[in-house]
N, C-alpha and C positions, 0 to 999 in steps of 0.2 A: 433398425440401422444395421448393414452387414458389417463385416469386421473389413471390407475390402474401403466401405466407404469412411471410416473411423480415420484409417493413415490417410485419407487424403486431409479431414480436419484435421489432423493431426500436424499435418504440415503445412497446412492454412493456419492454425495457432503460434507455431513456430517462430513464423514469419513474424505476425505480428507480433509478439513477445520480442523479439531480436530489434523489429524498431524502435519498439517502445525504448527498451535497453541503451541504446545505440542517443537517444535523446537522453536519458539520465544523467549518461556518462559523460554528455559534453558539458553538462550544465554549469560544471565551476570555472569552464572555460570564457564563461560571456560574465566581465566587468564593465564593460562597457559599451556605448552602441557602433560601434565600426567592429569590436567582437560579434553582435548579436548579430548584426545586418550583413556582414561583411566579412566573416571569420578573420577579421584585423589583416587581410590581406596576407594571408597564408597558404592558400591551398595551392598543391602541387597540380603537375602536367595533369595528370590521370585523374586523378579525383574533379579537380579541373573542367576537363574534356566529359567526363561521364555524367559528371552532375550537368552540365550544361543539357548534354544531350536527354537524359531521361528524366529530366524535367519540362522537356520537351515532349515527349513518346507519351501523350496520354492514353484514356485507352483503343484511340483509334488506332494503336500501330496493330494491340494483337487481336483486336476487333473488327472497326471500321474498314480499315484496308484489305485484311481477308474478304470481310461480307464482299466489300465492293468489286474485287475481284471475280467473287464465284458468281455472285450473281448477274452484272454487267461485262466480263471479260475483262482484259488486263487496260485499256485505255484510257481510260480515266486514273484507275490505282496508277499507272505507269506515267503519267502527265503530272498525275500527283506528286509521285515519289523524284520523278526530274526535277520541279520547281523547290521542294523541298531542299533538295539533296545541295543545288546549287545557291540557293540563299543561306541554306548551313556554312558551307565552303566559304564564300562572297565573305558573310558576315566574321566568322574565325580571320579571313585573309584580311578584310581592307578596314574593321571596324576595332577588333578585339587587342590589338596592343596599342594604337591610338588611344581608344576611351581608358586604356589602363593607364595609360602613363598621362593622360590631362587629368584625369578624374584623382588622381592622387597630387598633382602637382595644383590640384584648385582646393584638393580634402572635402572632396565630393564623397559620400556613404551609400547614395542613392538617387535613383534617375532625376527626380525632380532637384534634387540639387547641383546634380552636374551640370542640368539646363540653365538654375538659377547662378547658378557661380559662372558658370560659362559665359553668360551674357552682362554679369555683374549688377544684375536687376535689385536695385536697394527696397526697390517696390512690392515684392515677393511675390507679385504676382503670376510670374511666368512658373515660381515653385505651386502655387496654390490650385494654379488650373493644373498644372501638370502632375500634382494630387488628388486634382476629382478624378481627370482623365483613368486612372490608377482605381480608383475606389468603384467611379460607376463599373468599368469592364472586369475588374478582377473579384469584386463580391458576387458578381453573378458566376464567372468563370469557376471560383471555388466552390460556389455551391452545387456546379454542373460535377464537379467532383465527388463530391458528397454523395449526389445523385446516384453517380455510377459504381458508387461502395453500398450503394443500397439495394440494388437494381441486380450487383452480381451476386452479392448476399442470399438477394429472394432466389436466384437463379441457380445458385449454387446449392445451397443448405435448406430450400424448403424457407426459408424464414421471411420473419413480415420486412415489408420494405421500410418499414420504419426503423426498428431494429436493428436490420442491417446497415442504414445510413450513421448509427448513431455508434454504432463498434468503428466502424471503418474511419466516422469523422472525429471520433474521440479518441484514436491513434495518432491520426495525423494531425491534429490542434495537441495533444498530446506532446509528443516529440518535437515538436516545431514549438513549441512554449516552452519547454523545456533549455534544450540546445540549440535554436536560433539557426544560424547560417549552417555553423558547423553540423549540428544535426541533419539538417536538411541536406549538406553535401556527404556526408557520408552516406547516410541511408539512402542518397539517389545513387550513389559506389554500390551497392548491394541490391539495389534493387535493378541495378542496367545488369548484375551478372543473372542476378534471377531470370530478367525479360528472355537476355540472350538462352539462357536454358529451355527455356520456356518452346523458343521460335524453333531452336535445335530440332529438340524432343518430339514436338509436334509434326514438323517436316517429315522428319526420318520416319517417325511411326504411322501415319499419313501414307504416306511414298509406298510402304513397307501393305498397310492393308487394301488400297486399291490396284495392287496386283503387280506393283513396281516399277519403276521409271517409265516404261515405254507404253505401260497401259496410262499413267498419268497420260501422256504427247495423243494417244489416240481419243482417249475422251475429251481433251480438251481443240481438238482438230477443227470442228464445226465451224462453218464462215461467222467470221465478224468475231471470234472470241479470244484468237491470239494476235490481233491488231491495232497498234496505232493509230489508224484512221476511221476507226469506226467502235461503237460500242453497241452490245445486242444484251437481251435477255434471256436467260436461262428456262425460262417457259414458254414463251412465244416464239420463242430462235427467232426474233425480229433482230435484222441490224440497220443501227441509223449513221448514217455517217459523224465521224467526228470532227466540223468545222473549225476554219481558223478564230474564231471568236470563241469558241469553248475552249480551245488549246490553250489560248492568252489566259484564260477566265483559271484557267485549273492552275496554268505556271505563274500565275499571280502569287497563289498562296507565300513564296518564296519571298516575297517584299516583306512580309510580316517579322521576318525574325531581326530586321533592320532597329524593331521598335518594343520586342519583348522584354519589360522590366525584367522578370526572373530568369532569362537568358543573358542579359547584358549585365544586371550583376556579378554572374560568374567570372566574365570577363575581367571586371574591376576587381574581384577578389587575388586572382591569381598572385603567389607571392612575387614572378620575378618577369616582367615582359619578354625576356630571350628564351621562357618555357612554351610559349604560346606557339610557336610554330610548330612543338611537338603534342602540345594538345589537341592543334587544329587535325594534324593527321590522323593521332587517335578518333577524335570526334567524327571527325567526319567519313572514317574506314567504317563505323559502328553504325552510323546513318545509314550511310546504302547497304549493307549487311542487313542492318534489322528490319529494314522497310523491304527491301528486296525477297526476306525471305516472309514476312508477313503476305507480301505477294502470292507467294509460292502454296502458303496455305491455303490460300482461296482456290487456286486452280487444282490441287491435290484435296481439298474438301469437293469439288465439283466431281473429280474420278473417284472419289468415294463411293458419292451419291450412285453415279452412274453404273458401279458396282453391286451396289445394291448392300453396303456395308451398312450407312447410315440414309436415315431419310432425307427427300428434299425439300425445297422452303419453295413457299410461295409469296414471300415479298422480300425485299432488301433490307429492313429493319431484323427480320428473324433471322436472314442468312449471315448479319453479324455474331452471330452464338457457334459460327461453325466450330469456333476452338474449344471452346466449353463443350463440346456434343464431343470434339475428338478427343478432351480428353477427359469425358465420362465415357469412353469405351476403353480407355486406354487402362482407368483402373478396373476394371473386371477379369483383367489377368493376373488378379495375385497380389498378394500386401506391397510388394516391392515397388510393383508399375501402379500400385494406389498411390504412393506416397510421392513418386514423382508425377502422378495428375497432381497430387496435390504442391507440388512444386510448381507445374505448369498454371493451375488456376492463381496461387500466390502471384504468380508472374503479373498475371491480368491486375491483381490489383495493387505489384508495386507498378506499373504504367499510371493507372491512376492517383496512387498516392507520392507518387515524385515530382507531378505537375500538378497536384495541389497544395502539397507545402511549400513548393516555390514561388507558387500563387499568393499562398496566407501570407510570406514574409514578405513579400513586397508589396501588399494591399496594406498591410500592417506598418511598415517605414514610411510609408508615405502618410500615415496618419497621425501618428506619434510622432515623428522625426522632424516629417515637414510641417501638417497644419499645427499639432502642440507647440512645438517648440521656433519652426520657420517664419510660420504666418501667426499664430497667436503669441509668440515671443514666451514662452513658459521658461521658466528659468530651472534648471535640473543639473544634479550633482550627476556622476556617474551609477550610482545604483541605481537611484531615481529614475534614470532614462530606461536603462534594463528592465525597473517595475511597471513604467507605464509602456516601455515596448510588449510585455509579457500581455498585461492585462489588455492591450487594444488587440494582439493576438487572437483572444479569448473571445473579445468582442464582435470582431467581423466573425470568428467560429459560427458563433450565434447568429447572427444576421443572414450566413452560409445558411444553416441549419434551415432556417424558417424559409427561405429560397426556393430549397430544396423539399418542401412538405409533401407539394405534388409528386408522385411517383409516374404521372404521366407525360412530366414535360420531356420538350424533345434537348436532353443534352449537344449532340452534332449540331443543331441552330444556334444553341448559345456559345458554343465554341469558335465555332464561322465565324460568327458576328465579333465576338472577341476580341479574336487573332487579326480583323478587318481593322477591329476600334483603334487597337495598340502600333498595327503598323502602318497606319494612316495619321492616325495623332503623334505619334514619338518618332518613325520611320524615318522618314525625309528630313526633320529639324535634326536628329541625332548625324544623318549624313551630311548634312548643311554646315553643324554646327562642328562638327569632326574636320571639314576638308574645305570650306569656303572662307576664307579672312573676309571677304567681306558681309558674310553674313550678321544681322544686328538684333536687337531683342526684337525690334516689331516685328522684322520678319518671320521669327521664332515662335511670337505668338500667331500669327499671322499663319502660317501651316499649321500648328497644334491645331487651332479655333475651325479653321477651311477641313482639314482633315478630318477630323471627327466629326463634322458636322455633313461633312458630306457622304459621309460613310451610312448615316442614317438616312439622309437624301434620296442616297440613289437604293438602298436596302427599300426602304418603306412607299415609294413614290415612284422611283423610275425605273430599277427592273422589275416591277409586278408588268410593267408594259409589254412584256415580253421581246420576243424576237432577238435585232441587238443590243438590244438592251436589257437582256436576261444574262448580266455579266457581273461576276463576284465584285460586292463592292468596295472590297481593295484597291483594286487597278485605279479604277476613276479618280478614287479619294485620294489618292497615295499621290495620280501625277496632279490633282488640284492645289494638291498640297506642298507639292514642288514649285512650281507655277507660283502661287502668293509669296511663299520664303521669297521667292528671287525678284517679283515684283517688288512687293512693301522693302524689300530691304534696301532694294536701287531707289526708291523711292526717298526715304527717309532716311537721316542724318550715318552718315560710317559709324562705327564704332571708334570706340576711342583709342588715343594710342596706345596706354594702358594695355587695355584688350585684344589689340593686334599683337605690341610684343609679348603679351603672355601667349597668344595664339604661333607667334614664330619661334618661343622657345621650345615649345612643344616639339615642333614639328623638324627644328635642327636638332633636337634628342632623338628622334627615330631614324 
């Protein structure tokens, strides 16, 4: 081991020590479960704003989106980064001081109870499904996390992929069992300045060795690779057109944040709803910054290549390491530029550890919260709820863990799928049940049940069919799941008046 690659562990140890740290210190903060799940509705604009978003930013931002970039050209990343950018906004603008201000005037802690209280379901049913919903998509989700702590470990350090899954996931089960919400939203505050370093660093130094800005523009010149309407291949220089059903398929992704439990808590956390329009600014300046410049490093790792700096990939899965490659060359200039590789590679795995413990705590509330205490009625003091929040923590950890044994699954499919499940199943009823008075519990289960159900439908069944029907299956699920809310709910009996004027007072408070 050279001394140059020492400061880059060096500052990959850092980091995680500073998390761990960072979960210690909130620990006497959680008495109880709207502290643990909810930091008791405290968090400011900024913390706010950046936990939201880099609990967001897994590790496709300083991964996936480059690879996809270098090796496909900008059309897809860029289709991507549009849909994203604008269901971020969307969400912040027409969702995020609503659900703050019902979800505290119902003493909602967590999605499934905001559903259950919002419809006033004595039956708990509509909390119960909307707890598996939660358990099936987020234990896979956080193990796809684990995954990728194991994955950059082997990639990084030489080490076993086991090894590395079990550092990286025993940090983040760690600090998240520890410190609860608050953990988790601070350490996503350090870990979005980390990413931003990360995307900086990389750019500039990038830019700087394939021979400067205007060699970047010449190598990346070639047809079909700086367009909108088409995406081509880095080896074949094939370009195919980029039709209107794939543009829909990509801008889809942007429905999903409608329905993200560990997004939409943030929301409900914030201390004061008249901060939220300056969080949304933050949040969402940081979106198109981060994703835009993750961008930039695919096409500035492709004038690399073509420079002959670094070598090139010959598939899409390997051209996601372009950032790791740039900055293992970055630390061979000396302790100094080691140690911020080693800032830069930290970077990569606080993306992935800020979208997993936001993951664990909301897989986690939903099980302890809702099925212990919602649906099996368990009766719990204040600590009591904290021990069994800690310890179910711990539990899905574990269920993560054994998910995640294989080193060969594909994490991007389990994320797809996911991010489809979440904003197909919670998506549409959370905007139903935010903006429609007359929406009613059936129709509420009625999208949940059609949503997720179809989400596997058309995933498993209908677009293997190909053609147009080889289309993300979000879109479909999301408007099926539109479609029944508003059916079943015209169908079957109004809500009660109850339910309407607690739904009007709302809505004359904002």
């Amino acid at each position: 081991m050279g001394e140059n690659q020492i400061f880059v562990y060096i500052a990959i140890a850092a980091y995680l020590l500073l998390m761990m740290y960072i979960g210690i210190s909130c620990t006497k903060a959680n008495n109880n479960a709207s502290e643990y799940y909810l930091g008791d509705r405290k968090m400011g604009p900024i913390i706010t704003a950046m936990s939201a978003e880099a609990s967001d930013m897994s590790a496709w931002l300083l991964m996936g989106i480059p690879g996809l970039a270098l090796f496909c050209g900008i059309a897809e990343a860029s289709w991507t980064i549009i849909g994203l950018a604008v269901g971020t906004y969307l969400n912040w603008l027409i969702v995020a001081k609503r659900l703050r201000v019902y979800s505290e005037k119902i003493h909602a802690i967590t999605i499934p109870d905001f559903f259950a209280h919002r419809f006033h379901d004595k039956s708990n049913l509509l909390m119960a499904i909307s707890a598996l919903v939660i358990v099936i998509f987020f234990i896979p989700y956080t193990a796809a996390g684990f995954a990728s702590c194991g994955k950059l470990f082997s990639t990084l350090c030489g080490m076993d992929y086991m090894y590395g899954m079990i550092i990286g996931g025993a940090v983040i089960a760690g600090y998240t069992i520890l410190g609860g919400f608050l953990a988790a939203s601070m350490t996503d505050l350090v870990q979005s300045i980390i990413m931003s370093i990360a995307l900086l660093v990389i750019v500039l130094f990038g830019i700087n060795m394939a021979g400067g800005w205007e060699a970047v523009k010449v190598a990346a010149s070639f047809e079909g690779y700086i367009s909108l309407s088409t995406t081509t291949d880095i080896i074949s220089k094939k370009v195919v057109p980029y039709d209107f059903f794939t543009v829909a398929s990509t801008l889809a992704w942007g429905l999903g944040y409608f329905g993200m439990p560990h997004i939409l808590l943030r929301f409900m956390a914030i201390r004061d709803e008249n901060e939220i329009a300056l969080a949304r600014r933050i949040g969402s300046t940081w979106v198109v910054i981060a994703m835009s410049c993750a961008m930039l490093i695919g096409i500035v790792g492709y004038a690399m290549i073509q420079a002959n700096v670094i070598e090139g990939y010959t598939t899409g899965s390997a051209a996601e390491t372009i950032i790791i490659r740039i900055s293992n060359l970055l630390s061979t200039y000396g302790v100094i530029p080691a140690f911020i590789a080693g800032v830069v590679l930290a970077g990569i795995l606080a993306s992935v550890m800020s979208t997993a413990s936001g993951q664990l705590l909301a897989a986690a509330s939903s099980v302890s919260e809702n099925f212990l205490k919602g649906v099996l009625g368990m009766k719990m003091d204040d600590k009591a709820t904290v021990r069994w929040a800690r310890v179910t923590v711990l539990g899905i950890s574990v269920l993560g863990f054994i998910l995640a044994l294989d080193p060969n699954s594909s994490i991007f499919r389990i994320v797809s799928f996911a991010w489809a499940g979440f904003g197909a199943a919670f998506g549409p009823v959370m905007l139903f049940a935010l903006f429609w008075r007359r929406c009613n519990f059936q129709g509420a289960l009625a999208g949940m049940v059609v949503g997720g159900g179809v989400v596997f439908i058309w995933k498993y069944m209908i677009r293997p069919l190909g053609g147009v029907w080889n289309m993300y299956e979000l879109l479909p699920a999301f408007i099926a799941a539109s479609i029944a809310i508003v059916v079943v709910s015209l169908m079957t009996e109004a809500p009660s008046k109850e339910i309407e004027d607690e739904f009007d007072s709302v809505n004359k408070s904002l």
